[in-house]
C-alpha positions in Angstrom: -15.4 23.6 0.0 -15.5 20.4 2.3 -13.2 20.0 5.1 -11.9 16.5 5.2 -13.9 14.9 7.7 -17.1 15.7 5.6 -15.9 14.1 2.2 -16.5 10.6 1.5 -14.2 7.6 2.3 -13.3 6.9 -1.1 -11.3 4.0 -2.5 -8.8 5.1 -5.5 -11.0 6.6 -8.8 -10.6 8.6 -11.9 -11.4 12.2 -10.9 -11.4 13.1 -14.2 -14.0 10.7 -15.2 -16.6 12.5 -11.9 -15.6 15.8 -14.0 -17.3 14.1 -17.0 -19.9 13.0 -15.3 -20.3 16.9 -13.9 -20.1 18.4 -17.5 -22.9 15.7 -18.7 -25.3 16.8 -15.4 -24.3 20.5 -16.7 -25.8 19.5 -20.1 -28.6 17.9 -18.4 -29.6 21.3 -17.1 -28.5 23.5 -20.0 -31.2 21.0 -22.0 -33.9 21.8 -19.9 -33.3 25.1 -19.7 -33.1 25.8 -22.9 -36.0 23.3 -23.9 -38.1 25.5 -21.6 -37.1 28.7 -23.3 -38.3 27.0 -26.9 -41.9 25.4 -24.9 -42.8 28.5 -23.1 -42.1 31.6 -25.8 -42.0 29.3 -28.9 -39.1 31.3 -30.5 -40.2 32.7 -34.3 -36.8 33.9 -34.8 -35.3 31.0 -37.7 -31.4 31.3 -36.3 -33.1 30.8 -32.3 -34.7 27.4 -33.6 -31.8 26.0 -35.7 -29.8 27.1 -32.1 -32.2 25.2 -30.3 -32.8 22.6 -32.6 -28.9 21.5 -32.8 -28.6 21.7 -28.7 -31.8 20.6 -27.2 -30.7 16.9 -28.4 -27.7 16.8 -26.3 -29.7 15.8 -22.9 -30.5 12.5 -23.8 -27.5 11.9 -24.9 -25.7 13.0 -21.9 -27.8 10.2 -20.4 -26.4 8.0 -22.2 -22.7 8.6 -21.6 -23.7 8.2 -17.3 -25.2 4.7 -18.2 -21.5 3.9 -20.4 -19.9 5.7 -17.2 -21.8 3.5 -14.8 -20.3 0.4 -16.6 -16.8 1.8 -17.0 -16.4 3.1 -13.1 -18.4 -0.4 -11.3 -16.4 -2.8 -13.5 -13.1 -1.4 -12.3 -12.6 -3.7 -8.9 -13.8 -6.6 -11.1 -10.8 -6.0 -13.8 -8.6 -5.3 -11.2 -9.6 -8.8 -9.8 -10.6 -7.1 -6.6 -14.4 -7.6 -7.4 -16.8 -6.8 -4.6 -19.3 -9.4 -3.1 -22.7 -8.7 -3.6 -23.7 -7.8 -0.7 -21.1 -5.3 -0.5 -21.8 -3.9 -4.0 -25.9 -3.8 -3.5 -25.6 -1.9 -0.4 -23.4 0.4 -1.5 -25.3 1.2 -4.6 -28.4 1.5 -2.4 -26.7 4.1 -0.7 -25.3 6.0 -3.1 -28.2 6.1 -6.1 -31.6 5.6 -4.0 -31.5 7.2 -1.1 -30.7 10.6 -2.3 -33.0 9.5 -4.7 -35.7 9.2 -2.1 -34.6 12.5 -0.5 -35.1 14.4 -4.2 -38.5 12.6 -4.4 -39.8 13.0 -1.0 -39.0 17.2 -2.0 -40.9 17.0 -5.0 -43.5 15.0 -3.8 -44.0 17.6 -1.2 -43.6 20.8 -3.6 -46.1 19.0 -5.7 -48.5 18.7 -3.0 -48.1 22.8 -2.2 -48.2 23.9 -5.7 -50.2 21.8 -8.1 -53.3 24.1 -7.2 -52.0 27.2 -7.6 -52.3 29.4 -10.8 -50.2 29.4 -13.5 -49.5 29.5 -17.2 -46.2 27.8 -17.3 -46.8 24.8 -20.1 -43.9 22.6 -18.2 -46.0 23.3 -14.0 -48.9 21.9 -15.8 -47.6 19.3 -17.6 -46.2 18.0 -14.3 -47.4 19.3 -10.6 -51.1 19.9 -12.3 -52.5 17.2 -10.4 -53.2 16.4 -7.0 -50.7 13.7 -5.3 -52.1 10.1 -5.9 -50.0 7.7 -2.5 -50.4 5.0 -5.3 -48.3 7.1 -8.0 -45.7 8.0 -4.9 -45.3 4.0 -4.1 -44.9 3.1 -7.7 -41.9 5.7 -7.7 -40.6 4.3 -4.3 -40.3 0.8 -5.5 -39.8 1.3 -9.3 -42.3 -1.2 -9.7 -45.0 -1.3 -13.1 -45.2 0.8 -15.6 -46.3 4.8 -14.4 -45.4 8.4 -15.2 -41.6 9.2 -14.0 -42.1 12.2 -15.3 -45.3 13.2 -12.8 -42.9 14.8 -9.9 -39.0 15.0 -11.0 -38.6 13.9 -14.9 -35.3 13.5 -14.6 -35.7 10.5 -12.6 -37.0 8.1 -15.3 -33.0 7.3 -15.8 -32.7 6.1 -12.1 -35.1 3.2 -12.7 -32.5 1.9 -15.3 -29.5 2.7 -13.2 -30.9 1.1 -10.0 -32.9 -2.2 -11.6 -29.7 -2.9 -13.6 -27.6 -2.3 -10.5 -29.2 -5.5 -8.7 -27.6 -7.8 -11.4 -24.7 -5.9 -12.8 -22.1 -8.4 -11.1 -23.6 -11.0 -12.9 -23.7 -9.2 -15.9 -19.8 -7.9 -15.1 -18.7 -11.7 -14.6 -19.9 -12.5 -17.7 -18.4 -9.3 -20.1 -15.4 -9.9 -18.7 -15.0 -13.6 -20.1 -16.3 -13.0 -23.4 -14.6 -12.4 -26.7 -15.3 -9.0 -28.2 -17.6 -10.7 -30.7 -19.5 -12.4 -28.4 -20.2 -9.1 -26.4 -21.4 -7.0 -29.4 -23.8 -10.2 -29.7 -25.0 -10.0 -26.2 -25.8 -6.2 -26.9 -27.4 -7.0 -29.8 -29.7 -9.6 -28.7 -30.4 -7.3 -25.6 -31.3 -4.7 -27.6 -33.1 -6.7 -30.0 -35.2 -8.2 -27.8 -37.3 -5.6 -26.8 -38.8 -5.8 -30.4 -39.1 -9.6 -29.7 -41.3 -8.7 -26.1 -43.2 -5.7 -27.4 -44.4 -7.9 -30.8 -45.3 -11.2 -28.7 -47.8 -8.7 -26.1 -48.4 -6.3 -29.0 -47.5 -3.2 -26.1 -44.7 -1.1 -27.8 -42.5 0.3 -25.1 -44.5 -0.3 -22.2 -43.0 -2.7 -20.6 -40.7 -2.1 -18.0 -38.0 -5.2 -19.2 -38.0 -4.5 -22.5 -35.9 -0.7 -22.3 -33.9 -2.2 -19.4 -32.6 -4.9 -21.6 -31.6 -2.2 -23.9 -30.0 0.1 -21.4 -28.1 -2.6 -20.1 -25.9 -2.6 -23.2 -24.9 0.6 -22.3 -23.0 -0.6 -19.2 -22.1 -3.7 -21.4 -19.8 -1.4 -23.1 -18.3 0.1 -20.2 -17.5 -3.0 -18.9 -16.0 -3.7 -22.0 -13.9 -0.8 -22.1 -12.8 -1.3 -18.5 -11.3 -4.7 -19.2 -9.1 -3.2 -22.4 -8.3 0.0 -20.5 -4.6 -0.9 -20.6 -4.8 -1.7 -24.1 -6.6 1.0 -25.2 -4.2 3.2 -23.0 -1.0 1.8 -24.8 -2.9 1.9 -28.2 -3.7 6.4 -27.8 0.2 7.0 -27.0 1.3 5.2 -30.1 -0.9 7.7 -32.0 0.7 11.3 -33.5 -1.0 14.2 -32.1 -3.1 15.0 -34.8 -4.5 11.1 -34.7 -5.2 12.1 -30.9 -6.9 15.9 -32.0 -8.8 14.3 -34.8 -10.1 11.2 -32.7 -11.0 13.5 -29.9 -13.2 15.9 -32.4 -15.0 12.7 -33.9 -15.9 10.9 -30.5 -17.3 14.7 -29.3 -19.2 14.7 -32.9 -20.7 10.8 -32.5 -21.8 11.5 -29.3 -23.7 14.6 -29.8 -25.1 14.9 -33.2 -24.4 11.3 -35.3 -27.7 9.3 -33.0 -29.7 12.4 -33.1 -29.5 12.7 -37.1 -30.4 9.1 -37.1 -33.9 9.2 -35.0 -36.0 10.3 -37.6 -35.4 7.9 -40.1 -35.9 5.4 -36.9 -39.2 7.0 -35.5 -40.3 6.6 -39.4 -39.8 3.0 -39.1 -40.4 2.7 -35.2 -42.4 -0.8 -35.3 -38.6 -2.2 -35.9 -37.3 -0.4 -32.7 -34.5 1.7 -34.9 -34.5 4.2 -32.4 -33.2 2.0 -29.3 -30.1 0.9 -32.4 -29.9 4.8 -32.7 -28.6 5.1 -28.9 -25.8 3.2 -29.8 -24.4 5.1 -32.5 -24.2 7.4 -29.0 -22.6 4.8 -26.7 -20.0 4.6 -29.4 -19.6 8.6 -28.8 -19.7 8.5 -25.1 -17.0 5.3 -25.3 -14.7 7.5 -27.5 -15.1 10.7 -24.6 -14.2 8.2 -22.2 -11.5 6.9 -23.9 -10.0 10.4 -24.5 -10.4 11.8 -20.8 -8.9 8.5 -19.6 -5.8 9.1 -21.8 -5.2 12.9 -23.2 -3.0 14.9 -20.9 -5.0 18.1 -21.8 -8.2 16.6 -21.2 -7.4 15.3 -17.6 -5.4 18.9 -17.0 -8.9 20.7 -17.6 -11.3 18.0 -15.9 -9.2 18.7 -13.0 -9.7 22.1 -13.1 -10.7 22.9 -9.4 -14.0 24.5 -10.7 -14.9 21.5 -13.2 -14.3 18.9 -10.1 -16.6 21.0 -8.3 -19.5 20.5 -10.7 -17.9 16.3 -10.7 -18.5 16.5 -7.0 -22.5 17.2 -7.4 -23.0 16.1 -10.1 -25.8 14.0 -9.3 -27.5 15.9 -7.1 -27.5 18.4 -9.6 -29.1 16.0 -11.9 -32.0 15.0 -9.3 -32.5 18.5 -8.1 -32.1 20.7 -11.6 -35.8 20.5 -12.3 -37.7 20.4 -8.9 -36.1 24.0 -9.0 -36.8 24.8 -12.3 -41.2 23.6 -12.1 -40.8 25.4 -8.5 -39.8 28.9 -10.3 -41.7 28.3 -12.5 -44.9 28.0 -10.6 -44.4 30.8 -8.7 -42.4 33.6 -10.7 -43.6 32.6 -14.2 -45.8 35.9 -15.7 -44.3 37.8 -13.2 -41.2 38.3 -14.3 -39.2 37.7 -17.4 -38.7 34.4 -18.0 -35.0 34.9 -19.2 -34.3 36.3 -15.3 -36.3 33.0 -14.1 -34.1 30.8 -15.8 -30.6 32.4 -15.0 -32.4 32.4 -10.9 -32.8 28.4 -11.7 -29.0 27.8 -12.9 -27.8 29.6 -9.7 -30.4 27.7 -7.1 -29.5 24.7 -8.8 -26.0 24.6 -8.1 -26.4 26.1 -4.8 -29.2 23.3 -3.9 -27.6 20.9 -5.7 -24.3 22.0 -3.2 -26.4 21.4 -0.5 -27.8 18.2 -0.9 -24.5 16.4 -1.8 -23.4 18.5 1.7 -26.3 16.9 3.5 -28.0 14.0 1.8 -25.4 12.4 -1.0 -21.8 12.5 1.8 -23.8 11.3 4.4 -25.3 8.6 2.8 -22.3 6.9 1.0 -20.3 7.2 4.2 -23.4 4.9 5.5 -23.7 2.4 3.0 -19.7 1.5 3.0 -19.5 1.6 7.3 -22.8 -1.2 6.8 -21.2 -2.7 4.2 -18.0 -3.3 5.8 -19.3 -3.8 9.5 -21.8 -7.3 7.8 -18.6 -8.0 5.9 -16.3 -7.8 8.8 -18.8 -7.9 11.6 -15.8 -8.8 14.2 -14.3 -5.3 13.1 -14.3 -2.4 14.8 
């Protein structure tokens, strides 16, 4: 573990809620994993698929619950009428979601520049590093800017272009949530969500256009934000329930969130010129709300998040996230057909966490402690 002088400075947080944010990277990786297992040996056996079938959803969906996180946790100074300026809060963010960021791309640019020549059979290498390197595709992932293939280097990624575009005018956004009525802010999430149908329609370009999935993903933090301002209601609202009202709403926030969108997104995709599937996600939100909710207030839920182990997976979590999958194509490319791919996959889960270890050691510490001493030195530029 970290010595003292190595960990971030921190301002007071949830630990429980970077635990929660560890077990959703965990089920990031357990996705693809798993959704590799299904595309490269195509499982015949009928109990394997309805396994795989019932899990493999749960990645996007853990998605989901970081962009609810991301509201819940930014919001937090602003409730507490401690808000941030913007400078403060940009730079920060800069630090803390795009340069590690650039760090997992420059590695994947790289690997992909080593390996996307040499022979192999794996369906996910050539789906991704089969190409050479094009500087253009590198820029567009550098600047987030147009509409390209985040799934070229590091899929995993394509979230980040959300998180970091809706970063640069979350205070606004924040500022606004926290003076509405709770009606008016499920009518802000609809029309955000709505409008995508609106843009797509009018250019006749479904789901190619960068604003129109922003606007939707932004309703995501909306209810974060949302659920940061009642925290203290909410809190006082979960004691006065009887423990089998606290079991029972635990179970159904786990069930939302993992299978009630997911059963949904057929019936949607069946339908897709109305955009059902973006409405689907929030049938999630609500899910990942309700887990928030829970962690936030249970006793037994914040005894096992703070479980030393479980904070350690909160710690990295997001360098596990970037990282997960540049080590899975990079096995891949070179062990796959040469040994079994069970043993490659169970090598990925250990070099993932030990990577992933690393990078938070080296790239993610190092770069937060950055952003706040700039941060505070422009806000307090007399300081020490």
């Amino acid at each position: 573990m970290m010595s003292n002088i190595d960990a971030p400075v921190r301002q007071a947080r949830y630990f429980e809620l970077d635990s929660l944010r560890g077990l959703a990277a965990l089920i990031v990786v357990l996705h693809h994993l798993l959704l590799t297992w299904d595309i490269e040996t195509e499982p015949s056996s009928a109990i394997c698929g309805v396994f795989l079938d019932l899990v493999n959803p749960l990645g996007p969906e853990a998605v989901i619950l970081f962009f609810v996180l991301s509201g819940f946790v930014l919001s937090l100074p602003a409730v507490k009428e401690k808000p941030q300026s913007y400078f403060t809060f940009v730079t920060r963010r800069i630090f803390r979601i795009y340069v590690p960021y650039l760090a997992a791309l420059a590695i994947s640019v790289m690997t992909s520049f080593c390996l996307y020549d040499h022979l192999t059979h794996s369906i996910w290498v050539l789906s991704c590093w089969s190409g050479p390197v094009t500087w253009r595709l590198v820029w567009q992932h550098v600047m987030f800017l147009g509409v390209y293939d985040t799934t070229r280097f590091d899929p995993p990624i394509w979230s980040l272009v959300y998180e970091m575009r809706i970063s640069l005018f979350f205070p606004l956004l924040c500022a606004i949530v926290l003076r509405l009525r709770m009606r008016w802010i499920f009518a802000l999430a609809f029309i955000l969500t709505a409008a995508p149908s609106v843009i797509d329609k009018k250019y006749g370009i479904v789901g190619t256009i960068p604003l129109s999935d922003t606007l939707h993903y932004t309703t995501m933090f909306v209810l974060g934000i949302y659920l940061a301002r009642e925290k203290g209601r909410i809190a006082d609202w979960f004691k006065r329930l009887s423990r089998l009202a606290k079991i029972s709403f635990g179970v159904a926030g786990v069930l939302v969130f993992a299978f009630a969108g997911p059963q949904f997104t057929p019936l949607a995709i069946s339908i897709i010129h109305l955009r059902l599937t973006l409405f689907t996600q929030w049938i999630t939100a609500l899910g990942a709300g309700g887990l928030i909710v829970i962690c936030m207030n249970s006793g037994t839920c914040k005894h096992i998040l703070l479980w030393p182990p479980i904070r350690f997976l909160g710690q990295m979590s997001y360098s596990l996230y970037l990282m997960h999958f540049i080590v899975l194509l990079g096995c891949l490319d070179l062990l796959f057909g040469r040994i079994p791919l069970a043993a490659i996959l169970c090598l990925v889960f250990v070099l993932s966490i030990i990577v992933s270890w690393y990078c938070y050691r080296w790239v993610e510490v190092p770069s937060m402690n950055l952003g706040r001493r700039l941060s505070n030195v422009f806000r307090n530029p007399n300081g020490a």
